[in-house]
C-alpha positions in Angstrom: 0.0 0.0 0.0 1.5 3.1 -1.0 1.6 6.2 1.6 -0.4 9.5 1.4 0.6 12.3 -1.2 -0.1 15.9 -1.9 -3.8 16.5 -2.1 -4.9 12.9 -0.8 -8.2 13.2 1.3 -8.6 10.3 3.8 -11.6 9.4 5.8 -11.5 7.5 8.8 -15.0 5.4 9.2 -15.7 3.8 12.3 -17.3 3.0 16.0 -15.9 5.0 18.7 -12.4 3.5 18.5 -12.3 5.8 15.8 -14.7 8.8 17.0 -12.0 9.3 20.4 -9.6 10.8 17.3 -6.3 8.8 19.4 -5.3 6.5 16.4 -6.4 8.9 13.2 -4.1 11.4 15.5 -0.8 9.6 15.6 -1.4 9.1 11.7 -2.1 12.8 11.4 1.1 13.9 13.7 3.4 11.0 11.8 2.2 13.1 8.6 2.9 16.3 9.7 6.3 15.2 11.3 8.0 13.2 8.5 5.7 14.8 5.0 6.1 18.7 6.2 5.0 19.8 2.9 3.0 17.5 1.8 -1.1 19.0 1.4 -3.0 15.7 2.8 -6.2 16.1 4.1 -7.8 14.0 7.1 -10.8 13.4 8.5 -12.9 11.1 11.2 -16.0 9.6 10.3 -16.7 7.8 13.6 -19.3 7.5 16.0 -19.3 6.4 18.9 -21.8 3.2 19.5 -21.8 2.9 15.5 -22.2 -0.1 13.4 -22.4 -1.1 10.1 -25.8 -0.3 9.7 -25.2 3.0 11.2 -22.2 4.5 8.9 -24.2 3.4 6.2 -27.0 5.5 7.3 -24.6 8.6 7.7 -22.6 8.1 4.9 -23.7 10.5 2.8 -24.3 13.4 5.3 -20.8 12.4 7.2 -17.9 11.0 4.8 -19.1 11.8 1.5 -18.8 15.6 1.7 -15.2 15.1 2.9 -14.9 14.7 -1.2 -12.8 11.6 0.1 -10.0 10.0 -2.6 -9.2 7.2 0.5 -11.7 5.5 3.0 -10.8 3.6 5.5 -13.5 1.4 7.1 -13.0 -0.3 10.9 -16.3 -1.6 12.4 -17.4 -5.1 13.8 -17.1 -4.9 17.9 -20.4 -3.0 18.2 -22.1 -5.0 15.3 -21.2 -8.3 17.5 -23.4 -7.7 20.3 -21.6 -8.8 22.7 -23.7 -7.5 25.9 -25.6 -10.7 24.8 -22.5 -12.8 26.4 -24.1 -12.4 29.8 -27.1 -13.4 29.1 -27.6 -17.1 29.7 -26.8 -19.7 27.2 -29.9 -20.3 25.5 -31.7 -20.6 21.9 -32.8 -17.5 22.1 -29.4 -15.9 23.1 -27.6 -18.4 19.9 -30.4 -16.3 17.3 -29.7 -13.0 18.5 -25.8 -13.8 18.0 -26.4 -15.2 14.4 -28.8 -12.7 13.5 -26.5 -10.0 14.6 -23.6 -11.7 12.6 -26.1 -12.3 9.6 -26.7 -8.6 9.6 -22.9 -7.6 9.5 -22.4 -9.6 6.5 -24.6 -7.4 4.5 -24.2 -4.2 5.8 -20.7 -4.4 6.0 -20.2 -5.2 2.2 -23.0 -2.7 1.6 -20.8 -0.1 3.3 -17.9 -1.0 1.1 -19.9 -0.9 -2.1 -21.1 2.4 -1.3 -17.7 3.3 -0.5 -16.3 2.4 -3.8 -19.1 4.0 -5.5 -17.4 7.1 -4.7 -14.3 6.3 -7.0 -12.3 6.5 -3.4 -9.4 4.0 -2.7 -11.0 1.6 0.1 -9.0 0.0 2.8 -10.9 -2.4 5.0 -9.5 -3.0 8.8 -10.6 -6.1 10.8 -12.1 -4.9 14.6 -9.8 -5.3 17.1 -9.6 -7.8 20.1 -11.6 -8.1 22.5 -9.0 -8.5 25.8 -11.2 -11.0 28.0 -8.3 -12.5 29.5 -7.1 -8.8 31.2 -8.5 -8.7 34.8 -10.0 -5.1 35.6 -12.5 -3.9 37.8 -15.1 -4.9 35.2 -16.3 -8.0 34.2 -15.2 -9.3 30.7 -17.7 -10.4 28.5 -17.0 -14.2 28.7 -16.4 -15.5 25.1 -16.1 -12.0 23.5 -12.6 -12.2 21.8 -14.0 -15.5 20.5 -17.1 -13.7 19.2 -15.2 -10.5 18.0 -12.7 -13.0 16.2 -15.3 -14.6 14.2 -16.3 -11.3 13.0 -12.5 -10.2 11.9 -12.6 -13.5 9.8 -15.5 -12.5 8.1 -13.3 -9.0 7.3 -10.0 -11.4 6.0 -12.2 -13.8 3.6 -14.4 -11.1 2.6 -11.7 -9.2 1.4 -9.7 -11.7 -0.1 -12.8 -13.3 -2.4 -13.3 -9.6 -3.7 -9.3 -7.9 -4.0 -10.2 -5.8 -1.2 -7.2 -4.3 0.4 -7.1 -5.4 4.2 -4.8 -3.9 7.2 -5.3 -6.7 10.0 -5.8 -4.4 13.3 -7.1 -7.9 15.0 -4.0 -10.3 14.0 -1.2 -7.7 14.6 -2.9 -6.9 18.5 -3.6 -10.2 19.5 -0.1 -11.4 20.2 1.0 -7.9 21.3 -2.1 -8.0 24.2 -0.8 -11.1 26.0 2.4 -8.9 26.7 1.4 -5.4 27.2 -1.5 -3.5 29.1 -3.2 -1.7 25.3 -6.8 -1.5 26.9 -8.9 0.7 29.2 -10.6 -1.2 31.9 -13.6 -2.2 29.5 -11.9 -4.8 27.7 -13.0 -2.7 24.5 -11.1 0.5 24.2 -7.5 0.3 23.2 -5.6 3.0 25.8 -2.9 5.4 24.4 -0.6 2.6 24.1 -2.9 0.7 22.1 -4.2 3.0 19.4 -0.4 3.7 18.9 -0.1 0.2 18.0 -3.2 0.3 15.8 -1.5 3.4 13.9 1.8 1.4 13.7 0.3 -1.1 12.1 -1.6 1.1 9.7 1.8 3.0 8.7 3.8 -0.5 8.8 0.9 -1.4 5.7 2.4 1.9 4.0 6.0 0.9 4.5 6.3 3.5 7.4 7.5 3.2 11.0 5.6 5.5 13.9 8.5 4.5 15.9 8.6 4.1 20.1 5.4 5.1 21.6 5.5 8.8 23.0 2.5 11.1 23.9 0.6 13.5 21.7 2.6 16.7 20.9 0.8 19.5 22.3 0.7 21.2 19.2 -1.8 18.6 17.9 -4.3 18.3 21.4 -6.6 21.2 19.9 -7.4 19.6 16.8 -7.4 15.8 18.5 -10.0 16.9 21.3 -12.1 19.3 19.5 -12.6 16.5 16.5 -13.5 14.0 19.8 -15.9 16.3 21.0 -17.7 17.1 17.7 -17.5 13.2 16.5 -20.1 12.9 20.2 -22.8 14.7 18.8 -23.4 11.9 16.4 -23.0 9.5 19.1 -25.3 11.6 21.2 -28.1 11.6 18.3 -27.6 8.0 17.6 -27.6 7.2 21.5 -30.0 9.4 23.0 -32.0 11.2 20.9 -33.2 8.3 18.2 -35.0 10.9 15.9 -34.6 12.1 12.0 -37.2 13.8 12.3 -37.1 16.7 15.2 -35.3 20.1 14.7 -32.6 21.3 15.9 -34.4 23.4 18.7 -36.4 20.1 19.3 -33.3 18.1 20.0 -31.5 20.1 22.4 -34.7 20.6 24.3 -35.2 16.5 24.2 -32.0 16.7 25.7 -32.3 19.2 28.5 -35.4 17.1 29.6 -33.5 13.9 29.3 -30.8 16.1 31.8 -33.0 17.8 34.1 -35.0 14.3 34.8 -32.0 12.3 35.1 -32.9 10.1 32.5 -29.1 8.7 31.6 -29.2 7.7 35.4 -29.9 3.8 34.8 -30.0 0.7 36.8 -29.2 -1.3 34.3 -26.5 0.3 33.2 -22.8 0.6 35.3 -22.3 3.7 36.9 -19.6 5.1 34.7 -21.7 4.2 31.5 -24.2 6.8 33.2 -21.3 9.6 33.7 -20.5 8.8 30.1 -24.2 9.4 28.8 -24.5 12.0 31.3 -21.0 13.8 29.8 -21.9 13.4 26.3 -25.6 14.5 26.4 -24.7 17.8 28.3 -21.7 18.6 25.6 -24.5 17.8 23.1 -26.9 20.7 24.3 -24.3 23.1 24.2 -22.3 21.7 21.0 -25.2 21.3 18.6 -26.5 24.6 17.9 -23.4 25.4 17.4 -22.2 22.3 15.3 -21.3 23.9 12.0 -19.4 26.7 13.7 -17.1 24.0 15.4 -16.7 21.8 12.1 -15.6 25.2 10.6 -13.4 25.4 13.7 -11.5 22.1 13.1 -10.9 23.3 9.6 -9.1 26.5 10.5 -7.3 24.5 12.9 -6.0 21.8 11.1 -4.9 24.5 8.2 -3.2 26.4 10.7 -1.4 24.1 12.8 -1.1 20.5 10.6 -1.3 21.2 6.8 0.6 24.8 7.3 
């Protein structure tokens, strides 16, 4: 796989792995730092909680204006379901599974297709592991990185019966999480550490190396957290608010109710997936009226302090 040139567009589509802007920022500062000069334009197209199903939705409204010329697709942990792992075994648990498995293999290929309608180079990433085997103070989902492997199959064969090109996020963690700590606490979320490794690897495809691990330069934490914060507004709308239908004024007044009457505040839920919903819903009531001023703000910013 050759690297990015001069006037490249890239899209990053994806589930929150790719909405928290950690891995799409050590690509964008490797850019920057080794290709000074070169005009390449980058953008993420994840939400948080997203699936297949769901970046197809948004495609249009979310990746294709980018004008993209390279699209690079990782989904699959979200599309597996996996809160059904503590459910007990039963029929009924074995249908939801499959069905949720069935419904990956077509909307993932439909995302592709519409991906490559768009003339765009499309790169295909298999999900990454899920680290069961990592004790935490939460429980791991027992049989997950068995359930989120059979889903990165699906990505390798799909992509081999059709010339698709493949980077393989799930094969190049696997070995490197019986080692090293490269998750948060969930078992889901790669940590710093991790979504360095998951850049490496998507650099090592291009013939590059990101070299040793090291934070973010604080040149680039503007642009990285803004883009975060924006990408949540989808997740937030996707999440919460479940309409296509109410205004803008409707929204963020569905929201301050859902604030005011505590409605994230769930007992089926874990308390920090409250704070999180909680977090997210009150940047949304301040962040989307103002959602095109801030997309215009991550423009200047990238202009100013990455492509200049």
């Amino acid at each position: 796989m050759q690297r990015f040139k001069s006037g490249d567009r890239v899209c990053f589509v994806g589930d929150s792995i790719t909405a928290q802007n950690r891995y799409v920022a050590y690509l964008v500062d490797h850019y920057k730092t080794n290709f000074p000069n070169e005009d390449i334009q980058i953008f993420n197209c994840g939400i948080s909680g997203g699936t297949s199903s769901l970046l197809l939705k948004y495609f249009d409204e979310d990746t294709l204006p980018h004008n993209p010329t390279h699209i690079f697709i990782l989904l699959g942990v979200n599309d597996s379901q996996r809160e059904n792992l503590y459910r007990e075994r039963s029929e009924s648990r074995f249908n939801d599974l499959m069905d949720a498995y069935e419904l990956y293999k077509e909307k993932l290929p439909a995302l592709i297709k519409k991906a490559q309608g768009t003339g765009a180079r499309v790169t295909v990433m298999t999900p990454p592991p899920y680290d069961e085997y990592t004790p935490t103070d939460i429980k791991a989902y027992p049989g997950g990185f068995a359930l989120v492997a059979g889903y990165a199959n699906f990505v390798r064969e799909y992509c081999k019966e059709n010339s698709i090109e493949l980077i393989d996020i799930h094969a190049y963690l696997t070995p490197l999480i019986q080692t090293n700590e490269l998750y948060n606490t969930d078992h889901t979320h790669p940590n710093d550490l991790g979504h360095h490794y998951i850049a490496k690897c998507i650099l090592e495809s291009q013939g590059l190396d990101i070299g040793k691990y090291r934070d973010y330069p604080e040149y680039l934490l503007p642009w990285k957290n803004l883009v975060a914060e924006y990408r949540e507004i989808y997740a937030v709308e996707y999440m919460v608010v479940k309409s296509d239908t109410m205004t803008v004024k409707e929204r963020v007044e569905f929201i301050r109710d859902y604030l005011d009457n505590k409605k994230y505040d769930r007992i089926d839920r874990s308390e920090s997936l409250n704070e999180f919903f909680k977090r997210v819903s009150e940047q949304y009531y301040v962040n989307k009226p103002r959602q095109k001023e801030m997309f215009d703000e991550i423009d200047t910013i990238y202009k100013n302090t990455i492509a200049s």
